[in-house]
C-alpha positions as CSV (number, residue, x, y, z in Angstrom):
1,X,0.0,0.0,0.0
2,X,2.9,2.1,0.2
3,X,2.2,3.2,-3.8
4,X,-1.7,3.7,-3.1
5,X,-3.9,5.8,-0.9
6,X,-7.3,6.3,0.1
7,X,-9.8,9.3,-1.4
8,X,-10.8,11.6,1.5
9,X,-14.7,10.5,1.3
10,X,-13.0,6.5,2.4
11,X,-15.0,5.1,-0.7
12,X,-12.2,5.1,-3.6
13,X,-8.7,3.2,-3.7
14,X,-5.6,4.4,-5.9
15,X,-2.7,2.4,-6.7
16,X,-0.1,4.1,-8.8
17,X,3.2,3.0,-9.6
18,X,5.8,3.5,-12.7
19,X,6.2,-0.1,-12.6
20,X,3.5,-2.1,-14.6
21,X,4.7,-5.2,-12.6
22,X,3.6,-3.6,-9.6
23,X,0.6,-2.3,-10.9
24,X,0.1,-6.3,-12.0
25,X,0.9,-7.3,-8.5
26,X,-1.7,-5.2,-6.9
27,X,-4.3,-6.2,-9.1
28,X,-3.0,-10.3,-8.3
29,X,-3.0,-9.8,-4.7
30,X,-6.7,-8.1,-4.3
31,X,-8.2,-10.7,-7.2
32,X,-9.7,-8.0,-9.0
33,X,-9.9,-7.2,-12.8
34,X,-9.8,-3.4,-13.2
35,X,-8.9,-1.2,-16.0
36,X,-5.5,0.0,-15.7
37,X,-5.2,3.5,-16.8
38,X,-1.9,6.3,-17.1
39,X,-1.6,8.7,-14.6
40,X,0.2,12.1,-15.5
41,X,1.9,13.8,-12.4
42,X,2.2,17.4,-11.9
43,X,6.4,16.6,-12.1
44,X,5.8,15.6,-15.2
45,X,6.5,11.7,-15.5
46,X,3.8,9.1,-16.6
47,X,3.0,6.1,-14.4
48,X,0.3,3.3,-14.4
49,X,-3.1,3.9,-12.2
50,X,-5.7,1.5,-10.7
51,X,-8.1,3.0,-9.5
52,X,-11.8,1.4,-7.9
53,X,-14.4,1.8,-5.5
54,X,-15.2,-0.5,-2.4
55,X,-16.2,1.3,0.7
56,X,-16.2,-2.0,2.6
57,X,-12.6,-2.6,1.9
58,X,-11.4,0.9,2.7
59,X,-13.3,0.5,6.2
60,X,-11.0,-2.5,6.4
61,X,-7.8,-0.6,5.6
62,X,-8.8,2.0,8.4
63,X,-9.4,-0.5,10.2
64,X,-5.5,-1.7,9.9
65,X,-4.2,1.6,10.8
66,X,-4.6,3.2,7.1
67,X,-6.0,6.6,6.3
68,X,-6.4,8.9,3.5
69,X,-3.5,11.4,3.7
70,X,-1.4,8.7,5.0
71,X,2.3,9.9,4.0
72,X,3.4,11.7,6.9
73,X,0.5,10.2,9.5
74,X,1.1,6.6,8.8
75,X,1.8,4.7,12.3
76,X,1.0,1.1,13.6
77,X,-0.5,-2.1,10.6
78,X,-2.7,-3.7,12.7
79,X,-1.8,-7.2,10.3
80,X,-1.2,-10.5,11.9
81,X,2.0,-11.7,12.9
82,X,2.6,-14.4,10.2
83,X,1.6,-11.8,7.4
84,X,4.2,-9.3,8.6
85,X,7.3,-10.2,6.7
86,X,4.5,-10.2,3.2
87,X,3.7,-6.9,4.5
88,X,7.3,-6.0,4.7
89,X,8.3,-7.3,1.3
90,X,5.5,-4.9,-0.2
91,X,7.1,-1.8,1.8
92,X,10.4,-3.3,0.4
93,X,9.0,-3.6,-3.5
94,X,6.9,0.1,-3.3
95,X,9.6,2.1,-1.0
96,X,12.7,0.3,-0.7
97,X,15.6,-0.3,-1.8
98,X,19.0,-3.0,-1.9
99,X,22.0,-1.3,-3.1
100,X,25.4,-2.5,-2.7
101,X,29.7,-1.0,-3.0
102,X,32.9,-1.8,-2.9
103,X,34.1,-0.3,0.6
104,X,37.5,1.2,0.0
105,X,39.2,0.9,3.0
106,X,39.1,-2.6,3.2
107,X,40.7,-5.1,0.5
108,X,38.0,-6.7,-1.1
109,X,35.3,-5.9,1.3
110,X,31.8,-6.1,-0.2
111,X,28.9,-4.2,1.9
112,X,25.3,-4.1,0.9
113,X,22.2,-2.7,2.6
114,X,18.3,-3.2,2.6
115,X,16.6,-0.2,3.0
116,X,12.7,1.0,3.9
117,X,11.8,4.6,3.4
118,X,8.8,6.2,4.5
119,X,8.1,10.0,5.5
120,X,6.2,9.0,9.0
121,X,8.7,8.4,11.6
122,X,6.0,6.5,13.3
123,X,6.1,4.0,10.5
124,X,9.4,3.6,10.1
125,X,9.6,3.2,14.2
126,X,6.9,0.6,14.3
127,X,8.6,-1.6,12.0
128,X,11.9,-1.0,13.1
129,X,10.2,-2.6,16.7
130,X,8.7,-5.4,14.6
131,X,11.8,-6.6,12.7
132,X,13.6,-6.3,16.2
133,X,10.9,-8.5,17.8
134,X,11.0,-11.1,15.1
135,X,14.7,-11.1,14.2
136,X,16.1,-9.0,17.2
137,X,18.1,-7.0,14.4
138,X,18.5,-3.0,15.1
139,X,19.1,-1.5,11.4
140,X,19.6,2.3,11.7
141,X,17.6,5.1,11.2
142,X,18.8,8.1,9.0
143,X,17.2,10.9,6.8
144,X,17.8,11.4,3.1
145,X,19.5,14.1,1.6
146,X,16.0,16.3,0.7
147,X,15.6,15.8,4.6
148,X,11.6,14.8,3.3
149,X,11.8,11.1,4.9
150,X,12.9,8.4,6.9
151,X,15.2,5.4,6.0
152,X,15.8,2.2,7.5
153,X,18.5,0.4,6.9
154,X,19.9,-2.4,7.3
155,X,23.5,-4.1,6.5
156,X,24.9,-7.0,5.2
157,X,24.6,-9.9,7.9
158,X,21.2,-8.1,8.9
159,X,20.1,-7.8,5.2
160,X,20.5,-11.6,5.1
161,X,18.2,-12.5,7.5
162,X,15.8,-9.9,6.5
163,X,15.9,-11.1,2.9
164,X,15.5,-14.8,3.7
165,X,12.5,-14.0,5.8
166,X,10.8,-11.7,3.1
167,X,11.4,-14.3,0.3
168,X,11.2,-17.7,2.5
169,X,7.4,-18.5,0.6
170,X,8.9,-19.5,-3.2
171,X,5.9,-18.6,-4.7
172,X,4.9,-14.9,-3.2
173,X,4.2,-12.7,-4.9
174,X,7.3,-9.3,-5.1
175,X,8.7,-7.1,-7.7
176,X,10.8,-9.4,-10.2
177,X,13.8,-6.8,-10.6
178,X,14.5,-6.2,-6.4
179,X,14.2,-9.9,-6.3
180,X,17.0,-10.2,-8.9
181,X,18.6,-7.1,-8.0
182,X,19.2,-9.1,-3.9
183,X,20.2,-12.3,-5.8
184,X,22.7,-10.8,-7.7
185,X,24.0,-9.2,-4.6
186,X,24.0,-12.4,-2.6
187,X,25.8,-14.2,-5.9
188,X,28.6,-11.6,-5.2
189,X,29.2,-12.8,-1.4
190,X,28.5,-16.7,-2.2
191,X,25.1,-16.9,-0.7
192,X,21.2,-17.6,-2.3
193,X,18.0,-17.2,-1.1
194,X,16.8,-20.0,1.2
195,X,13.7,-21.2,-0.9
């Protein structure tokens, strides 16, 4: 849901995303059929919409802990406990990232980071507390350079575990090139994904 939000009268759900996969995704996950349309942004660049009405099903999302106007306000996901790390691989696929270097300093030292960005704090606390609870891993919080939101990140021995819990159902559903992107990562340092 990180890509979508809610219209302001709770009746209407948009998904937008530059990536047709995840606009496919979506669509997958909620089992529905809708027309997928373009979506021009004031900045100029085109990306896919879906857009439909189900007033039962944004109750539901309110419900969770999701509101219209969410960006900045977004706290808690009231989700159950075995649908966390799905949850968490959809933050990863909408706002997230893997990106790897080189360090430097060391001969042939290798570093690579998972990252979840989000412009609530909150957010980015609560599931900062939940990947501690689950994997009692700390990642770090910092700000990026625009100072307009959060990141948390996570590095290479954390990443792994992170990685192999978002990824441990072989047939989920994610974003084909971060999935590729992390395995070619993990190729580089001798390791693969554990399904």
């Amino acid at each position: 849901m990180s890509d979508g939000n809610i219209a302001k009268n709770k009746s209407r759900v948009s998904f937008v995303s530059k990536d047709f996969e995840q606009i496919e995704n979506f669509r997958k996950c909620l089992d529905i059929q809708t027309k997928i349309g373009i979506h021009n942004s004031g900045s100029g660049y085109k990306a896919y919409r879906v857009q439909f009405c189900d007033v039962l099903f944004c109750q539901f999302l309110n419900s969770i802990g999701i509101f219209p106007a969410k960006s900045k306000n977004i706290g808690k996901i009231d989700i159950p406990n075995e649908y966390f790390f799905d949850y968490l691989r959809g933050c990863f696929d909408g706002d997230g990232t893997v990106y790897s270097y080189w360090d430097k300093r060391w001969a042939s030292s290798f570093m690579f980071y998972v990252c979840f960005c989000s412009a609530s704090k909150m957010h980015i606390d609560w599931l900062r507390g939940q990947i501690y609870e689950f994997l009692t891993i700390k990642g770090h919080v910092t700000k990026d350079g625009k100072n307009s939101c959060f990141q948390l990140k996570y590095a290479k021995a954390d990443s792994l575990k992170l990685i192999n819990k978002m990824y441990k159902v072989k047939d989920a559903i994610y974003l084909n090139r971060k999935r590729l992107k992390i395995e070619a990562i993990l190729a580089i340092v001798g390791k693969s994904l554990v399904n």
